[in-house]
Structure formats: C-alpha cells, structure tokens
C-alpha positions as CSV (number, residue, x, y, z in Angstrom):
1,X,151.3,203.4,55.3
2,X,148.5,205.7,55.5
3,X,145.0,205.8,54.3
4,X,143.0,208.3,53.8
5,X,138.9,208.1,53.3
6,X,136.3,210.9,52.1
7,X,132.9,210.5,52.2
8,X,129.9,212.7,51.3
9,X,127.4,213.7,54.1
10,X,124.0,214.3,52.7
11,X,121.3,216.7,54.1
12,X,118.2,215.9,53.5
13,X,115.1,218.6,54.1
14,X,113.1,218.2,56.8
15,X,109.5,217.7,55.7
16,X,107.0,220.6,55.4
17,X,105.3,221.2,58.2
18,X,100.9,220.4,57.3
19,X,100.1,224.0,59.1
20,X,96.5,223.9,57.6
21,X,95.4,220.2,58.5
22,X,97.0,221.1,62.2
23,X,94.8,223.8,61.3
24,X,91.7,222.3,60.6
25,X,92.0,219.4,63.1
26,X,92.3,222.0,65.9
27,X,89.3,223.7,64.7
28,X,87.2,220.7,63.9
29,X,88.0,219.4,67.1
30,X,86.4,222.8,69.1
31,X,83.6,222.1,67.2
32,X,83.5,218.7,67.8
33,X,83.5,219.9,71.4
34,X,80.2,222.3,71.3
35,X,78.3,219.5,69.4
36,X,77.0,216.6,71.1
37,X,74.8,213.7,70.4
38,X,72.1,213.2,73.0
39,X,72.2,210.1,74.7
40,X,69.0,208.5,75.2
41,X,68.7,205.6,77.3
42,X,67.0,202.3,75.3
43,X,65.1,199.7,77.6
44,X,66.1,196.1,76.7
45,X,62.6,195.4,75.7
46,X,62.7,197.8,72.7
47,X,66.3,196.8,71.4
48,X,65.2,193.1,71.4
49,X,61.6,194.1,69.5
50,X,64.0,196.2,67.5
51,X,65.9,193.0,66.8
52,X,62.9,190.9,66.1
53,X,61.9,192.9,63.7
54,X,64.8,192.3,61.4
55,X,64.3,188.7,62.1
56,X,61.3,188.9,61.0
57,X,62.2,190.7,57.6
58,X,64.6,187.7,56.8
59,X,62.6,184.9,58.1
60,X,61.5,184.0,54.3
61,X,65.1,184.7,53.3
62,X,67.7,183.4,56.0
63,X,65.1,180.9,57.8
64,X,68.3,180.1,60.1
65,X,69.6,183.4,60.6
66,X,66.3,184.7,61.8
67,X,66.0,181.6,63.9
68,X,69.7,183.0,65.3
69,X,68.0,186.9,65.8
70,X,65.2,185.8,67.5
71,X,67.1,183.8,69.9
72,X,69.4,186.2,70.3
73,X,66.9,189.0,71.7
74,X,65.2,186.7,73.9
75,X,68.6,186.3,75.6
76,X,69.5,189.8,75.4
77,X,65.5,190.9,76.9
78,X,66.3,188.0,80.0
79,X,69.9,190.0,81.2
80,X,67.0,192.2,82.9
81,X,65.8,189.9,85.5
C-alpha cells in the first residue's frame, strides 16, 4: 500500500525594511551627541531647602505629608557629615 501526501508551502514577505526611522534615529542620535546638558553640581543644603519648600506649600494641605518632606531633607542634609 502506498500513500502519497501534498502539502502547500507558503511564502510569506519579509517585512519592509523602516529606512527613514533607521534614518532619523541615526541622525537624531549625532545630534543627540553634539548637544549636552551641563551638569552642575547641587550642595545637599540647597536640595533639602529645595525640598522644604514644597513642604512648606502643602503644609495647610497634606499636614502629614509635609511632616514626611521635612523629615525627609533633614536626613538627606545629615548624609554630609
């Protein structure tokens, strides 16, 4: 006895290649290259007064949060010492 079996081979397309977002990527990423932030350095002091004044604007507000904010910049202004 003998069997015989057929089947169908599909081709599927490959995908178009993106050429202009390869494109743009490239290029954004010179530019991204020339421009740089400057870094400034930030003492301790002025990110925790920077934090206490937010705790300050939600002290009427968030009476516990600001409580949390102020605690939290007295801990952060100590890691100097």
């Amino acid at each position: 006895m003998s069997t015989a079996s057929t089947f169908d081979v599909l081709h599927i397309d490959t995908p178009a290649v993106p050429r202009g977002a390869v494109i743009a990527a490239q290029v954004f990423a010179r530019i991204a290259g020339w421009v740089k932030a400057p870094v400034r350095k930030v003492s301790r002091a002025a990110e925790a007064a920077t934090v206490r004044e937010m705790a300050m604007g939600l002290q009427h507000t968030d009476p516990g949060f600001a409580a949390d904010l102020f605690a939290a910049a007295a801990r952060h202004e100590s890691l100097d010492d």
